[in-house]
N, CA, C and O atoms as CSV, one atom per row, in Angstrom:
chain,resi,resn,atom,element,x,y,z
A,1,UNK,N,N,100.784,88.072,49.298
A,1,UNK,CA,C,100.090,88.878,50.291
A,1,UNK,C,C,98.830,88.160,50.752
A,1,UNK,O,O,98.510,88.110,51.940
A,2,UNK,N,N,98.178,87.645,49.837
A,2,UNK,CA,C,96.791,86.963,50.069
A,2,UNK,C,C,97.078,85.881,51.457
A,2,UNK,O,O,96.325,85.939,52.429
A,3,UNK,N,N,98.257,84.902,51.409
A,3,UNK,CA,C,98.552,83.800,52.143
A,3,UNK,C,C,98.719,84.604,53.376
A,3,UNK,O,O,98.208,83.995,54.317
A,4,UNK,N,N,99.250,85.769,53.749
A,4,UNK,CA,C,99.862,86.540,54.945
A,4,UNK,C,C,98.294,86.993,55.449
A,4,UNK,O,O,97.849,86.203,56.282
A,5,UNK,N,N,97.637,87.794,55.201
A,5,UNK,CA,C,96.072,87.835,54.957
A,5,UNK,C,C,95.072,86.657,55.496
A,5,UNK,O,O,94.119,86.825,56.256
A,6,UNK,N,N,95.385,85.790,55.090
A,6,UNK,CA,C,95.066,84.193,55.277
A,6,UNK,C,C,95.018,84.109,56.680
A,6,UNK,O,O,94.040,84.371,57.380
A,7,UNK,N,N,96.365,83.647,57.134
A,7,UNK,CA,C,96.988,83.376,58.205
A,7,UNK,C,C,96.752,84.386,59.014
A,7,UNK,O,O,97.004,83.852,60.094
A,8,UNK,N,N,96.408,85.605,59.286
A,8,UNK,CA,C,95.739,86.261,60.032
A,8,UNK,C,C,94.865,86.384,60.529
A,8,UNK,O,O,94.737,86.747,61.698
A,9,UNK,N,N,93.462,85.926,59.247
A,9,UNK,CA,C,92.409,85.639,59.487
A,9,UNK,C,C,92.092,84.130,60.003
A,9,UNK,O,O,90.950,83.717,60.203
A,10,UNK,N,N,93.143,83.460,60.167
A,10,UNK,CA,C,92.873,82.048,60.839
A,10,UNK,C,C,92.783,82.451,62.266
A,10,UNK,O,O,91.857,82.456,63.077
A,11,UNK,N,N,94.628,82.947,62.341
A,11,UNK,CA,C,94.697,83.528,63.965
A,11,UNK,C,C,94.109,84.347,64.409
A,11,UNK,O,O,94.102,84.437,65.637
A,12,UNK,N,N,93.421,85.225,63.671
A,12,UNK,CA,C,92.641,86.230,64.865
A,12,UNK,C,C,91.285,86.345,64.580
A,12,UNK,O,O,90.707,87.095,63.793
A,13,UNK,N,N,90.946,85.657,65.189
A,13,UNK,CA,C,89.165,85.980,65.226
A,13,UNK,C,C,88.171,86.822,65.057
A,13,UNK,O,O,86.971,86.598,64.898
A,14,UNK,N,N,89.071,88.331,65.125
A,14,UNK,CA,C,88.015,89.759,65.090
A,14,UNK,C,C,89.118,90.079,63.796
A,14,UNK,O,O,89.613,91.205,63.853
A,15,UNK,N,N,89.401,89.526,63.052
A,15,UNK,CA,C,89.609,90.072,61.570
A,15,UNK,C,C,89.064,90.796,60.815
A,15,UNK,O,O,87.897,90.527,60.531
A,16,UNK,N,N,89.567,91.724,60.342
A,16,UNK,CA,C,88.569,92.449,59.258
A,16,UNK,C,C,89.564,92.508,58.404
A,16,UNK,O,O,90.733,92.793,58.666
A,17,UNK,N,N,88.810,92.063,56.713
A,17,UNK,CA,C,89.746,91.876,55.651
A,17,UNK,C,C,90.254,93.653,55.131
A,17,UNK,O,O,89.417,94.552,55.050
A,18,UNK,N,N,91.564,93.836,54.867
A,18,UNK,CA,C,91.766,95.120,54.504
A,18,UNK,C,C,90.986,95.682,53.209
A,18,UNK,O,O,90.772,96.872,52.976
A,19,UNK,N,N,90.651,94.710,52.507
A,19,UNK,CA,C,89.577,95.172,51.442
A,19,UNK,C,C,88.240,94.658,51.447
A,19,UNK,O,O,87.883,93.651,50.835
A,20,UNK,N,N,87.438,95.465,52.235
A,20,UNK,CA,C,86.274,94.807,52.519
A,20,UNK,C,C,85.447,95.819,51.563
A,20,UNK,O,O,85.707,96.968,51.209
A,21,UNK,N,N,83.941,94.647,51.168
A,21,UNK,CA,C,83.066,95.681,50.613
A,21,UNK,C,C,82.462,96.447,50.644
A,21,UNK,O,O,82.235,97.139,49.652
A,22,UNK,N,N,81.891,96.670,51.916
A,22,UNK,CA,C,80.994,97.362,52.842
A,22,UNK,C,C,82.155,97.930,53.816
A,22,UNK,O,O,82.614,97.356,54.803
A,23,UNK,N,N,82.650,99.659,53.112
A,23,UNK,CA,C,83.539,100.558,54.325
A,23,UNK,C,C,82.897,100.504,55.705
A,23,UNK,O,O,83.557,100.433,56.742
A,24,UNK,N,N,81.007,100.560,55.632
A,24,UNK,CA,C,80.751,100.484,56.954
A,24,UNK,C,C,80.822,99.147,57.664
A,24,UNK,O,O,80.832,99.358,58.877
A,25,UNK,N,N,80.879,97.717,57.352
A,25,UNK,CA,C,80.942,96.500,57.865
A,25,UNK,C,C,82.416,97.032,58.381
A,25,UNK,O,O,82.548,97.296,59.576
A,26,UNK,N,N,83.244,97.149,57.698
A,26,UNK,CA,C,84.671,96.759,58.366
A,26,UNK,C,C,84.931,98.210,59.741
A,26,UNK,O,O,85.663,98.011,60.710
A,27,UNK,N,N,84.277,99.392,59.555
A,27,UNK,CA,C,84.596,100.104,60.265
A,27,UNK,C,C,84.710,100.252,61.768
A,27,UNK,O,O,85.575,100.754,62.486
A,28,UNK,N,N,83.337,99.539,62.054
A,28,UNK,CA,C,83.337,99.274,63.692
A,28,UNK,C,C,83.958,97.950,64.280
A,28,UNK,O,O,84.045,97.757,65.493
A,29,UNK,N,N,84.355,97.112,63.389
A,29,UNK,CA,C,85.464,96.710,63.807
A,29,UNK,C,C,86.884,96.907,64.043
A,29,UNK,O,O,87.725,96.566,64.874
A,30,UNK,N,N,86.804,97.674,62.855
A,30,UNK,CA,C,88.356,98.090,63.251
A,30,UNK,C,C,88.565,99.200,64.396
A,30,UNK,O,O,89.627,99.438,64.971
A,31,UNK,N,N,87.508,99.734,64.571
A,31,UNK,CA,C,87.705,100.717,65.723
A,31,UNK,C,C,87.607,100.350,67.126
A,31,UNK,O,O,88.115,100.902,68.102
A,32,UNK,N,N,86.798,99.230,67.050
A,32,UNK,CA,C,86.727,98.788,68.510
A,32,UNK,C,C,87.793,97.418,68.935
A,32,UNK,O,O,88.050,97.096,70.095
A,33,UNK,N,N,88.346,96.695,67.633
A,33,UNK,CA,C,89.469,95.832,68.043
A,33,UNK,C,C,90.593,96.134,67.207
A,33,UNK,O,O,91.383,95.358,66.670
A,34,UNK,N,N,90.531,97.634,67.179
A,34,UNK,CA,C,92.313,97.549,66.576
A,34,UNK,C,C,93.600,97.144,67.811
A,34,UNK,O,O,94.661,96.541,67.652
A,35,UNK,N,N,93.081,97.661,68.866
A,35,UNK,CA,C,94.235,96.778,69.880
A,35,UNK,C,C,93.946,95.497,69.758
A,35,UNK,O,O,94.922,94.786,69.519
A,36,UNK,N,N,93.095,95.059,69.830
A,36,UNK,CA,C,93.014,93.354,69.525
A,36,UNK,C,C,93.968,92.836,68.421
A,36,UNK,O,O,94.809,91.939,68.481
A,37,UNK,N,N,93.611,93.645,67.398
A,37,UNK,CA,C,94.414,92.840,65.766
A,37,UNK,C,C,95.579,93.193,66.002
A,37,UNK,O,O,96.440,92.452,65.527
A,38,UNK,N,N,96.127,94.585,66.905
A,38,UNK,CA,C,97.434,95.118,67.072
A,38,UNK,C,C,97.745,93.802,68.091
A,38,UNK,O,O,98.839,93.492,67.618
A,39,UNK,N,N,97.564,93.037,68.936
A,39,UNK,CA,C,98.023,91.842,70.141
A,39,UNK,C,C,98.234,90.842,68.697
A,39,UNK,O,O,99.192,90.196,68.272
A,40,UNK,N,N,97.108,91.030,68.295
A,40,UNK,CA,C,96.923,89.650,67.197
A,40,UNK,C,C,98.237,89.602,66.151
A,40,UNK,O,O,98.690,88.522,65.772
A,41,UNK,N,N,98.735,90.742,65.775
A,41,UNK,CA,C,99.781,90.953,64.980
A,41,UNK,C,C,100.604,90.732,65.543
A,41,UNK,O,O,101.466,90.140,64.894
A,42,UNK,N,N,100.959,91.004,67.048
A,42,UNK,CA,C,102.412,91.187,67.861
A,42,UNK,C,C,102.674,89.597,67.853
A,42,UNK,O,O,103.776,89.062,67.969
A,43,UNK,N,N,101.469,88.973,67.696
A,43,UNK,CA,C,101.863,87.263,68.346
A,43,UNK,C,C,102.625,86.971,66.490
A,43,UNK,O,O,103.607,86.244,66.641
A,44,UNK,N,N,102.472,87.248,65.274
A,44,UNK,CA,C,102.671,87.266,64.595
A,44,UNK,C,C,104.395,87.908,64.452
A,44,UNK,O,O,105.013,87.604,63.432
A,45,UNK,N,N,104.886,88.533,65.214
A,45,UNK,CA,C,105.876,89.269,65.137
A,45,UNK,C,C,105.909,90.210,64.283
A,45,UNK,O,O,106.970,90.568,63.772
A,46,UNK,N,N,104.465,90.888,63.928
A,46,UNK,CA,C,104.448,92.231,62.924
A,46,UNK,C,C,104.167,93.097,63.744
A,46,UNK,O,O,103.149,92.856,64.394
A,47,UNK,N,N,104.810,94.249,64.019
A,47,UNK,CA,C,104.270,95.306,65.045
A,47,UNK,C,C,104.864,96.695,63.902
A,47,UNK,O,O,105.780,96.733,63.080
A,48,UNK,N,N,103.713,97.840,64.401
A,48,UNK,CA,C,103.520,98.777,63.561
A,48,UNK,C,C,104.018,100.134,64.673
A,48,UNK,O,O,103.855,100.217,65.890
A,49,UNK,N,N,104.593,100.988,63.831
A,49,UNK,CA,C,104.548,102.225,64.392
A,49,UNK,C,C,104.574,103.116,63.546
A,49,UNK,O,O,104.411,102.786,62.371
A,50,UNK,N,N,104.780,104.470,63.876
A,50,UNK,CA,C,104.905,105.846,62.697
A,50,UNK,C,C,105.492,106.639,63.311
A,50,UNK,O,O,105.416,106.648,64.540
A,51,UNK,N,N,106.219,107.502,62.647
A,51,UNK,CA,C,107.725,108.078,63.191
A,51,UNK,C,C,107.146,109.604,61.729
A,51,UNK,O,O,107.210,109.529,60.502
A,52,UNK,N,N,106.747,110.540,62.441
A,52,UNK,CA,C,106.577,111.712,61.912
A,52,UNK,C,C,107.491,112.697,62.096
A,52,UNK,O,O,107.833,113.056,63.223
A,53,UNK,N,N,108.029,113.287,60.838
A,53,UNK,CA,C,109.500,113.751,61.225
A,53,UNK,C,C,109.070,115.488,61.020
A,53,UNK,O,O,108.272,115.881,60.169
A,54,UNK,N,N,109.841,116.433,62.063
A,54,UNK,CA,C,109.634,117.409,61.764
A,54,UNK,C,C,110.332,117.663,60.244
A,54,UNK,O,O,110.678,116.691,59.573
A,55,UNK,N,N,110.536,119.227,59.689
A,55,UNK,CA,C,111.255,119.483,58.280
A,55,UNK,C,C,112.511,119.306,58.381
A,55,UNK,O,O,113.261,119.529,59.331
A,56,UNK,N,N,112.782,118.753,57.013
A,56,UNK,CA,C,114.136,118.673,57.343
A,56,UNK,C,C,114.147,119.551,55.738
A,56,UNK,O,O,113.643,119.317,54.640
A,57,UNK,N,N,114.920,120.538,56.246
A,57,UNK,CA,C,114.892,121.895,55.012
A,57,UNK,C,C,116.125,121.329,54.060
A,57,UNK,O,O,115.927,121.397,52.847
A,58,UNK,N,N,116.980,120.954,54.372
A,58,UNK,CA,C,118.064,120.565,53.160
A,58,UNK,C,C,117.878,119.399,52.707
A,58,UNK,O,O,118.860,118.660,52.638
A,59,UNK,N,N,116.526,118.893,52.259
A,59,UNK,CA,C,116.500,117.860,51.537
A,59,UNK,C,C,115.524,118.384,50.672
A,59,UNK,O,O,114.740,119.282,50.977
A,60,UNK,N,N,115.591,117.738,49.455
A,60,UNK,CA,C,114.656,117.939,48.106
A,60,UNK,C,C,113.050,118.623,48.437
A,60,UNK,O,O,112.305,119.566,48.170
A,61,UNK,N,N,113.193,117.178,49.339
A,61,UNK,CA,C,111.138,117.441,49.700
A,61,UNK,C,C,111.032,118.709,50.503
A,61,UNK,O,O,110.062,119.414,50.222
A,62,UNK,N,N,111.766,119.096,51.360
A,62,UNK,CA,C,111.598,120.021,52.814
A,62,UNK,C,C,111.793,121.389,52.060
A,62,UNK,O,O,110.947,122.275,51.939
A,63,UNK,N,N,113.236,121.381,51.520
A,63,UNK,CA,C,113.684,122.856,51.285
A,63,UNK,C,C,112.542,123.568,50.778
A,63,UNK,O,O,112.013,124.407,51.506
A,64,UNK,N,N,111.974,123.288,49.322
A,64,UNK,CA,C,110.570,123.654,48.994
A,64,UNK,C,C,109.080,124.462,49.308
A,64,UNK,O,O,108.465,125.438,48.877
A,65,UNK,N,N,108.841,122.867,50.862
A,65,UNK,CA,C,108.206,123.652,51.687
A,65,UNK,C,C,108.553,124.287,52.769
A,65,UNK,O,O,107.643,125.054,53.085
A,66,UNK,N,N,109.650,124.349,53.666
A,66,UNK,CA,C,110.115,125.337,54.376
A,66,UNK,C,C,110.119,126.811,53.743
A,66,UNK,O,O,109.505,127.723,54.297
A,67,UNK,N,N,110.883,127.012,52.482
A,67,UNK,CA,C,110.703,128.238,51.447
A,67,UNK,C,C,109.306,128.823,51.466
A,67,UNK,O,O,109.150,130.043,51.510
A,68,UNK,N,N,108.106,127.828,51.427
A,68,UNK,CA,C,106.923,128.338,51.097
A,68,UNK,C,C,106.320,128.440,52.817
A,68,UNK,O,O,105.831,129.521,53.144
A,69,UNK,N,N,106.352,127.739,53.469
A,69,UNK,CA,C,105.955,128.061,54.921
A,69,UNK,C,C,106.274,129.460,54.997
A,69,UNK,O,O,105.439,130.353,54.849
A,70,UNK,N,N,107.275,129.605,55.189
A,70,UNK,CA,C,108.233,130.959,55.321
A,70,UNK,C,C,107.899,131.924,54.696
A,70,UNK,O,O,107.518,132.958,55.245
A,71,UNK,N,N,107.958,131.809,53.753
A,71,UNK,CA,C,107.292,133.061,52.187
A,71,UNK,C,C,105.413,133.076,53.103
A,71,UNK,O,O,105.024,134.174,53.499
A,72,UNK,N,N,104.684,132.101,53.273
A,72,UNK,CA,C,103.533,132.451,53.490
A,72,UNK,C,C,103.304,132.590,55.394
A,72,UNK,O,O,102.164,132.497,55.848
A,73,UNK,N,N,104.248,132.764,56.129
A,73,UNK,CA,C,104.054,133.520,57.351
A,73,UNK,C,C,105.382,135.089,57.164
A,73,UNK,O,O,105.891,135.708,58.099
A,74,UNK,N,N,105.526,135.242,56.181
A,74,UNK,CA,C,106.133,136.266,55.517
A,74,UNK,C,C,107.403,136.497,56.567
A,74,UNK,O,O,107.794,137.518,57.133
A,75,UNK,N,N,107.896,135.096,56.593
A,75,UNK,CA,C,109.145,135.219,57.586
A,75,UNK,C,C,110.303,135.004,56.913
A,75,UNK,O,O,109.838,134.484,55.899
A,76,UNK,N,N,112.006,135.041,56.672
A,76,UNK,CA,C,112.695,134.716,56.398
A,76,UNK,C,C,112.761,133.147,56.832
A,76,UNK,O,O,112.213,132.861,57.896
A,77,UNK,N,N,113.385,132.120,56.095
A,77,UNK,CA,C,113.521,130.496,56.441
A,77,UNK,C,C,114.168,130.368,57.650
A,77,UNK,O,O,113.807,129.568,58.513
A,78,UNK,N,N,115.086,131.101,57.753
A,78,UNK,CA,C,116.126,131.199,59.050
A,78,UNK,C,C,114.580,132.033,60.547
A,78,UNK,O,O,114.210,131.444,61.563
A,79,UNK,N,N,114.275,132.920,60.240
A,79,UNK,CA,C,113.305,133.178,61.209
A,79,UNK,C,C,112.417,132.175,61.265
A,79,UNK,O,O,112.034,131.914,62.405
A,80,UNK,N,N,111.813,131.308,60.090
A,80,UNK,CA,C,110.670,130.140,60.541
A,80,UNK,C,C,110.855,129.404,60.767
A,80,UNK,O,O,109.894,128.704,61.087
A,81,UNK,N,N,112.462,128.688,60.856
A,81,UNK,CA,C,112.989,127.739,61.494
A,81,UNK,C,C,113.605,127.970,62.940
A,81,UNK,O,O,113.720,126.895,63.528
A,82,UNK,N,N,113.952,128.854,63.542
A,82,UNK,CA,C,114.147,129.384,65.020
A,82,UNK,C,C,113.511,128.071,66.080
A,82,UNK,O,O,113.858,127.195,66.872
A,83,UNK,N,N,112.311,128.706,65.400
A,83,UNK,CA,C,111.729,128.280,66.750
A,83,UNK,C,C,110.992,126.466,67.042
A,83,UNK,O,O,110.170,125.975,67.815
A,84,UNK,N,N,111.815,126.002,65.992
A,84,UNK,CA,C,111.497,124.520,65.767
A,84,UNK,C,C,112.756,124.049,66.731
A,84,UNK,O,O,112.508,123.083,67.453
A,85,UNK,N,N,114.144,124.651,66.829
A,85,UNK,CA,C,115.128,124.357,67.028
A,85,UNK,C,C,116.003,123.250,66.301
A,85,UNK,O,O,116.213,123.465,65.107
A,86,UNK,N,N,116.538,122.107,66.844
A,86,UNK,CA,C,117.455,121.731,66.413
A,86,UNK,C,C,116.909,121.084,65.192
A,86,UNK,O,O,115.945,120.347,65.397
A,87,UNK,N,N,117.364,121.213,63.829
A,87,UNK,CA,C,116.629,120.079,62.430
A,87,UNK,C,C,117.041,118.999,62.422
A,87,UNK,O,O,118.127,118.749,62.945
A,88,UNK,N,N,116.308,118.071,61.838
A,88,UNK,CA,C,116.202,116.822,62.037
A,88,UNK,C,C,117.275,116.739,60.338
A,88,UNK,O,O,117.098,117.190,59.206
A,89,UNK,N,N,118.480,115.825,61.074
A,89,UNK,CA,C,119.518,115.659,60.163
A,89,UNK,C,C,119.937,113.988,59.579
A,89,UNK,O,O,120.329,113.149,60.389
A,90,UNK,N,N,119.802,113.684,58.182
A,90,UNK,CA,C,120.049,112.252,58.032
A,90,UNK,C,C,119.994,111.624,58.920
A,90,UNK,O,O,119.015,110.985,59.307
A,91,UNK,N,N,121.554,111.731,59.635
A,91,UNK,CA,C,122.364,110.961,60.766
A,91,UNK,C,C,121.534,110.762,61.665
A,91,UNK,O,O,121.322,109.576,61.916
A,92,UNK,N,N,120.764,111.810,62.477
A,92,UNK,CA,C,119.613,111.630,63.081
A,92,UNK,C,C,118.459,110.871,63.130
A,92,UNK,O,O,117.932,110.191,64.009
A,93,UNK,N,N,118.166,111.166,61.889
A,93,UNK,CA,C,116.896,110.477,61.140
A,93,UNK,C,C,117.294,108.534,61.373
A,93,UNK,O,O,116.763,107.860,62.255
A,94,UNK,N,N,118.012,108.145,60.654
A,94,UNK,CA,C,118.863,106.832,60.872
A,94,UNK,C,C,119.415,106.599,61.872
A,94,UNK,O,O,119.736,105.411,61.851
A,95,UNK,N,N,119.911,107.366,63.334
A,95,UNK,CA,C,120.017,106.487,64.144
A,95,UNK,C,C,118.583,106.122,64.629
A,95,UNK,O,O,118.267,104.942,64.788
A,96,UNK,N,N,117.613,107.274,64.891
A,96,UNK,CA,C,116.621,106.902,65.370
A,96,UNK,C,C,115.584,105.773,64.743
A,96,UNK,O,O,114.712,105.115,65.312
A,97,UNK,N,N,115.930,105.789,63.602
A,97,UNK,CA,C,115.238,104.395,62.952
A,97,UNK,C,C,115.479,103.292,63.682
A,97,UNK,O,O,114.707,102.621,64.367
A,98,UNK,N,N,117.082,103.125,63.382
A,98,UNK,CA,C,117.705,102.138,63.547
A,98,UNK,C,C,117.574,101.636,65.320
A,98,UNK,O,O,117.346,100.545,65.842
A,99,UNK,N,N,117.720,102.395,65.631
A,99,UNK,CA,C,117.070,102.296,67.311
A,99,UNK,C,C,115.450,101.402,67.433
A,99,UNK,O,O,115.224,100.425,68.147
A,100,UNK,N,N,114.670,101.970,66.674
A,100,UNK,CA,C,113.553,101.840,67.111
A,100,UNK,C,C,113.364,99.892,66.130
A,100,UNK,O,O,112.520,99.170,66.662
A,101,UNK,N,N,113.819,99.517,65.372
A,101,UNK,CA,C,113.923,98.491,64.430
A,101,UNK,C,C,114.307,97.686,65.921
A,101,UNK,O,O,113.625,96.804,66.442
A,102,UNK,N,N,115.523,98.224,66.410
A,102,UNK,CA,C,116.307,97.074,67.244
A,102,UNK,C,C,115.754,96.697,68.450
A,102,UNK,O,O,116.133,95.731,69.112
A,103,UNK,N,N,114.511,97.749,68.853
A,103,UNK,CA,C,113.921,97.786,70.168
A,103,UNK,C,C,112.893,96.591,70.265
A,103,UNK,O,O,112.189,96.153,69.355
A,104,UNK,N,N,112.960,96.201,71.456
A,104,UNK,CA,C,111.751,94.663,71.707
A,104,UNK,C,C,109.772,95.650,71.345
A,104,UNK,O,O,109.097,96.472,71.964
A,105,UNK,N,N,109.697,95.258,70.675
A,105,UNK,CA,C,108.906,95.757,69.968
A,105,UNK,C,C,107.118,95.914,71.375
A,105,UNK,O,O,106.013,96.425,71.196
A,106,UNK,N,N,107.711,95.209,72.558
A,106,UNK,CA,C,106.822,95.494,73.756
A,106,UNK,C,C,107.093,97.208,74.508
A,106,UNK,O,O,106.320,97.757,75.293
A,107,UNK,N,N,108.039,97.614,74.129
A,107,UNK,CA,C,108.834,99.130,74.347
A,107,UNK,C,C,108.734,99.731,73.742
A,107,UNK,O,O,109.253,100.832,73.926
A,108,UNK,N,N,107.752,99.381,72.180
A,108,UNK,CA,C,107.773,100.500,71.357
A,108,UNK,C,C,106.485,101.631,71.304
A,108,UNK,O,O,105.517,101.182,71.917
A,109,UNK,N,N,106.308,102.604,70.885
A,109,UNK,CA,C,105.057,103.399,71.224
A,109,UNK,C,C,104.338,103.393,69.451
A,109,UNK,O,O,104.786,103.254,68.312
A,110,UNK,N,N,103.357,103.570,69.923
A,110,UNK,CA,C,102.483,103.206,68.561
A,110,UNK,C,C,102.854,104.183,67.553
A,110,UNK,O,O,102.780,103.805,66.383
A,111,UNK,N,N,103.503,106.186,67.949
A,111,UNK,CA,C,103.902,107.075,67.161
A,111,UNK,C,C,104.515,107.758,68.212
A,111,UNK,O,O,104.172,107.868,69.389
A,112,UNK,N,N,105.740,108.321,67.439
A,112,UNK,CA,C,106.733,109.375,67.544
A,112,UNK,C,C,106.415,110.410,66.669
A,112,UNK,O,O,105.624,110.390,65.727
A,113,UNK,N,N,107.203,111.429,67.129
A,113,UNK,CA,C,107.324,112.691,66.223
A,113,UNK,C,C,109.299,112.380,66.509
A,113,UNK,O,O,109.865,111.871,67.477
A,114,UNK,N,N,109.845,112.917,65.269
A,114,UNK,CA,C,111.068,112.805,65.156
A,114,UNK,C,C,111.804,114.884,64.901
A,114,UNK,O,O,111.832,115.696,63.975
A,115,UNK,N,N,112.169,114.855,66.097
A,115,UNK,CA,C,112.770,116.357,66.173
A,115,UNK,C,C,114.635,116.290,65.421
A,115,UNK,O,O,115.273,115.414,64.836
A,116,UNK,N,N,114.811,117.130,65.675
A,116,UNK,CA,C,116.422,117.131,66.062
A,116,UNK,C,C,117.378,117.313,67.173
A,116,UNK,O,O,118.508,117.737,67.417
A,117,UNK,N,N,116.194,116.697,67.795
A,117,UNK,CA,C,116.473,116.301,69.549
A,117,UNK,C,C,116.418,114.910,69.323
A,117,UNK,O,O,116.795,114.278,70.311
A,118,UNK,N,N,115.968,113.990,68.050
A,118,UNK,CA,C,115.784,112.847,68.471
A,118,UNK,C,C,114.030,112.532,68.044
A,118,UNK,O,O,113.247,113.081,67.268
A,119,UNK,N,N,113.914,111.228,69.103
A,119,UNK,CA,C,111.979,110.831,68.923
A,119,UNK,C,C,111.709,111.347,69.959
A,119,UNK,O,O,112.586,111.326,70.822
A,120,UNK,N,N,110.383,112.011,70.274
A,120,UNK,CA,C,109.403,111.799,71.243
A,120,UNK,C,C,107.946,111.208,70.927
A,120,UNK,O,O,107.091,111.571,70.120
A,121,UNK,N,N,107.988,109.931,72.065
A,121,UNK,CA,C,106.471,109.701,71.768
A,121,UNK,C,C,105.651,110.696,72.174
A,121,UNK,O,O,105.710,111.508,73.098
A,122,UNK,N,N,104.566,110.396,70.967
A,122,UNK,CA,C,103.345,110.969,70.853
A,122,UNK,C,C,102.090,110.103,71.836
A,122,UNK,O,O,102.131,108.913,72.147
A,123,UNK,N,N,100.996,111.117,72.195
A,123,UNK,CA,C,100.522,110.300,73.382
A,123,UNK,C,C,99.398,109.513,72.292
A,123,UNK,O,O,98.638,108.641,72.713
């Protein structure tokens, strides 16, 4: 990791090390050239996004809290899920990955939310 780190800080000039000592030294940099380090990365061929998925109730993690959402707007699961509409299902979940992996990474949006409609970027 250190060498990848390295080579970043060669190529990009407004670097800020991810473990810096001073939270406030590194902060106003990163806020005012994170599109910079984000260009600086793309020339690197590392590009970042985040893909926030609505619940997906039939899996381990979801069922849980859907149950407790539900229990604490004192709705049945089937009534607190209505109005989310379609759930976000494996198959779903994985094509839309797999989509977004294969996409020229100049087309990609910095975050999605992942429905069971699919992605929509987030603005």
């Amino acid at each position: 990791m250190g060498d990848v780190l390295g080579q970043l800080g060669d190529r990009c000039a407004d670097h800020v090390p991810l473990a810096a000592r001073d939270p406030g030294q590194a902060a106003a940099p990163r806020q005012q050239g994170g599109r910079d380090q984000q260009r600086c990365r793309a020339g690197l061929g590392i590009t970042f996004t985040a893909v926030l998925p609505r619940f997906a109730p039939a899996t381990g993690v979801g069922k849980p809290a859907v149950h407790a959402y539900a229990a604490r707007a004192g709705q049945s699961v089937e009534d607190y899920l209505q109005p989310m509409g379609p759930l976000v299902t494996p198959e779903l979940a994985g094509t839309a990955l797999l989509e977004l992996v294969q996409s020229d990474a100049a087309d990609v949006a910095p975050a999605y939310l992942l429905t069971g409609t699919g992605l929509q970027q987030l603005p």
